[in-house]
N, C-alpha and C positions, 0 to 999 in steps of 0.2 A: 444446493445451497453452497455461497463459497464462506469457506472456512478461514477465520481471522487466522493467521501466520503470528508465531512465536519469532520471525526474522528479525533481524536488527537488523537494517544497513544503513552503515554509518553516510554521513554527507561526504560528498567527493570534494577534490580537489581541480575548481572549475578554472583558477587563471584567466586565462582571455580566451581560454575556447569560448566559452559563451556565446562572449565580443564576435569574434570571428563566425560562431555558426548565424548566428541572427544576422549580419551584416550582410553573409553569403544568401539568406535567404532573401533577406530582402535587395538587394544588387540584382538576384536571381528571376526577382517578380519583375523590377522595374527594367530591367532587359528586356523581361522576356514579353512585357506589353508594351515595350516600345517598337519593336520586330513587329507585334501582333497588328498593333492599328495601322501597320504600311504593309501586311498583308491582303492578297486577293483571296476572298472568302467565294467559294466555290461548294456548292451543296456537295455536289459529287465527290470531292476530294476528303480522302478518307485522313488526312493529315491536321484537317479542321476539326475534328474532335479529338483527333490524338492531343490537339491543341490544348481545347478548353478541358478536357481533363489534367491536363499537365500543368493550368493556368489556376483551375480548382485548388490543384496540391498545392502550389505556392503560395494560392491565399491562403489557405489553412497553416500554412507554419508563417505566417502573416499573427497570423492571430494567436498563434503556438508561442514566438516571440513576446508578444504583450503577456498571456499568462504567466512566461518564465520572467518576463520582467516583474509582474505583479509579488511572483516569490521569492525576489528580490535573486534570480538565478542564470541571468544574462553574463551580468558583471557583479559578483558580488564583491569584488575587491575594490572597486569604482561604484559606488552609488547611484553618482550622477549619469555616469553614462549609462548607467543600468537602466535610471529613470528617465531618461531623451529617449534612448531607443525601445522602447516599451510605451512611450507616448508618441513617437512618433506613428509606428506601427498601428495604435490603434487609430490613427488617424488616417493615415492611409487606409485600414478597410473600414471602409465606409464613413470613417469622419466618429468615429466613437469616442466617447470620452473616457480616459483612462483613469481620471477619479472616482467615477460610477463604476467603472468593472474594479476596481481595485476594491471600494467599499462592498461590493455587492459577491465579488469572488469572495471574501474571507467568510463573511455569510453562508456562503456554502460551507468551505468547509469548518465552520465552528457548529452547522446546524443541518449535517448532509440528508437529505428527502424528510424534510419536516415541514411543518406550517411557514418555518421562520428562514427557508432556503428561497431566496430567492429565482433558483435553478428546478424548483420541483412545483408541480403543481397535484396537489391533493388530491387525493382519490384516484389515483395512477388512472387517466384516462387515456383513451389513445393516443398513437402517435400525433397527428393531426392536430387532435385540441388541445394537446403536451406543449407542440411547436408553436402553434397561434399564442398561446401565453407565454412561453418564451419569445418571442417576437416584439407582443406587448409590453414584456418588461426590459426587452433591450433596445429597441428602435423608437428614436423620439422623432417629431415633425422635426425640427431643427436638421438630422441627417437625413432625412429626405431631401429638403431644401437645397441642403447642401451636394447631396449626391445630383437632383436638378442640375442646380447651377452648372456641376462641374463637367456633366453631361453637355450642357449648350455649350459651355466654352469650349471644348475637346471636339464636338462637331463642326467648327469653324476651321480644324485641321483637317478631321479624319471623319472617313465614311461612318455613316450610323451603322451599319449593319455590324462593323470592325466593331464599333465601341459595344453594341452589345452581346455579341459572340463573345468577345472574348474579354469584357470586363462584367459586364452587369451579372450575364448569364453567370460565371463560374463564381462571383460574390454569392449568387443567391446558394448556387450548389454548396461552396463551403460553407456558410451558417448548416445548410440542411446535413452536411456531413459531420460540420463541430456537434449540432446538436444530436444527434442520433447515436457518434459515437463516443459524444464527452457526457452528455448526460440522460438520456432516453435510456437505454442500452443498460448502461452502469446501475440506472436508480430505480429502473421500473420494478413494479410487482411487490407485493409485500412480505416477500422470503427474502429480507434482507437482514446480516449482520453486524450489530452496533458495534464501536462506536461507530464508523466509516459509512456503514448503508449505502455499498458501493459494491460492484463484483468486476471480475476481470474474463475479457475474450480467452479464449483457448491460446495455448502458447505456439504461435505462429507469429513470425517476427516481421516476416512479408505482406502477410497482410496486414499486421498490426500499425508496421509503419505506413503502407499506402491509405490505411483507411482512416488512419485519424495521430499520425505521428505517437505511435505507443500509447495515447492516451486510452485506447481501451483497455489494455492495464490500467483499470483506473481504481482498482482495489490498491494497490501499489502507490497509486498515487497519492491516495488519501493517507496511506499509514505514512508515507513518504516523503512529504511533501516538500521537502530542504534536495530532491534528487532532481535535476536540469530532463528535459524529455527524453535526452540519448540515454538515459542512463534507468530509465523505467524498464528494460528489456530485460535489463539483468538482474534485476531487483524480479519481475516477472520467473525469472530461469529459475533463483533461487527460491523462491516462493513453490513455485511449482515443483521441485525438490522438496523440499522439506513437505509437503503435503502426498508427497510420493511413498 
């Protein structure tokens, strides 16, 4: 069982790094799928999945972005641009509406793995029928539609095969990554401690950031939640300390 932390850490001092990390990521993705669809996609070439795993990661701090937008932690000295790039981002992956995550995030954490979360689903069932209801209460017909559309238009440039290697493919993998390691992971099972009802990955920072941008530190995050993702690591160290 992970044990609630007597830690304090206080809010940092975020300026325009925020600004700066979210912009580099997302600069980061739209490069790097712009290279991708004028790519020759070749089974054999072992560089094609180096690819879409490295396409995966950018979505996911895609969507890292919009959360840190959502707590008000991009630009918290700037609002507004807190709140464009935190909307834009959720539009780029996959066309999301970032008034529904924004209503439906604080809901987690005001109610984390309850009836009233809408990130949990009752009766801790498998992974599988965990995701399928996750699925359900994040993907409306409207982003389907939309992801459609923007597919047909995108293949009047670029080969199909470009468009789903390396965009569709690694969109599906980061949901299946966000959800495994932002809330599967975290909420399963019923050895959890209140308020948070959240636990955290073993302290490893390599894989923490590859596998879901520190958010498996998500016991941390939940006590935390005024701390931008870079800074989950350390909040982790010290945590991990103090229960030493």
């Amino acid at each position: 069982m992970y044990m609630t932390s007597t830690l304090q850490m206080k809010p940092v001092q975020i300026g325009t790094k925020g600004i700066f990390i979210a912009v580099s990521i997302l600069a980061s993705w739209v490069l790097m799928l712009a290279f991708l669809f004028n790519y020759t996609v070749r089974w054999g070439d072992p560089l094609v999945y180096l690819f879409v795993l490295i396409q995966t990661h950018l979505f996911t701090g895609v969507f890292i972005t919009v959360h840190d937008s959502i707590h008000g932690l991009v630009a918290p000295d700037h609002p507004r641009v807190n709140y464009w790039l935190g909307r834009l981002s959720a539009l780029v992956f996959a066309y999301n509406s970032y008034d529904q995550l924004f209503k439906k995030h604080h809901l987690h954490h005001k109610h984390p793995a309850s009836n009233e979360d809408p990130d949990y689903h009752s009766g801790n069932p498998n992974l599988l029928a965990w995701w399928f209801s996750f699925l359900l209460e994040y993907i409306s017909i409207w982003q389907v539609l939309a992801m459609a559309a923007t597919y047909t238009l995108l293949n009047r440039w670029f080969p199909a095969e470009n468009l789903i290697v390396f965009w569709i493919v690694p969109a599906w993998l980061s949901t299946i990554q966000l959800f495994i390691f932002g809330t599967y992971l975290p909420h399963r099972g019923e050895h959890l401690t209140p308020p948070h009802n959240a636990r955290s990955q073993k302290l490893n920072h390599s894989l923490a950031f590859l596998s879901c941008y520190f958010f498996g530190y998500h016991q941390e995050h939940h006590a935390y939640p005024y701390l931008p993702w870079w800074k989950l690591a350390e909040a982790r160290e010290k945590t991990a300390v103090e229960l030493n």
